[in-house]
C-alpha positions, 0 to 999 in steps of 0.5 A, spaced: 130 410 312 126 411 317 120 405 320 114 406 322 114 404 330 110 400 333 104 403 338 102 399 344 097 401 349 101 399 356 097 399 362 102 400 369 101 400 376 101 408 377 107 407 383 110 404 377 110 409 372 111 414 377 118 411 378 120 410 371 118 417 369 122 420 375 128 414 373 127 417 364 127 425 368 135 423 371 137 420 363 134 427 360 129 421 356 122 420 355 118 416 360 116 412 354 124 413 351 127 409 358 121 404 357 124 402 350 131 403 353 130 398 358 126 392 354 132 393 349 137 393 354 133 386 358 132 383 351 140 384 349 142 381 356 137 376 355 141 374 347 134 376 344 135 382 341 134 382 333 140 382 329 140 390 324 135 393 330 135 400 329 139 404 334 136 409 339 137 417 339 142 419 344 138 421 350 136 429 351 134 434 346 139 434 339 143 440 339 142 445 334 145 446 328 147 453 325 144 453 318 151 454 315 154 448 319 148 444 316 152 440 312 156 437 318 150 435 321 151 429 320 157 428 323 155 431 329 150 426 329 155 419 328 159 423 334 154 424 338 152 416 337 159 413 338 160 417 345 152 416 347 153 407 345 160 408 349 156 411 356 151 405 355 157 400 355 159 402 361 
């Protein structure tokens, strides 16, 4: 099931942003993707991250899939998940 997300107009020093745009390009993320990566990670270190919140598409471009192989997808995609959740805990 997928959510609408929430659209918020965000005003940031444009040093800051610069520095945060550079820091998402290292992770392969969008700036506005390491924005939400990084309240998330602030709001579960702080014990105030929502029981059943959705979680984050593992970061870079989602490989593709041969038409044939489309039925598999989705367990590339569970895979891709659980190794992209274990890098995070590190």
């Amino acid at each position: 099931m997928t959510v609408e997300r929430k659209k918020i107009l965000l005003r940031l020093d444009p040093v800051v942003h610069d520095a945060l745009a550079r820091w998402a390009s290292d992770e392969l993320r969008s700036t506005n993707s390491q924005i939400e990566f990084l309240l998330r990670r602030a709001l579960s270190e702080a014990g105030r991250l929502p029981d059943g919140v959705e979680r984050m598409r593992p970061r870079g471009r989602p490989r593709k899939v041969p038409e044939d192989d489309a039925d598999h997808a989705d367990q590339g995609e569970e895979r891709e998940r659980a190794d992209g959740d274990a890098s995070e805990a590190k």
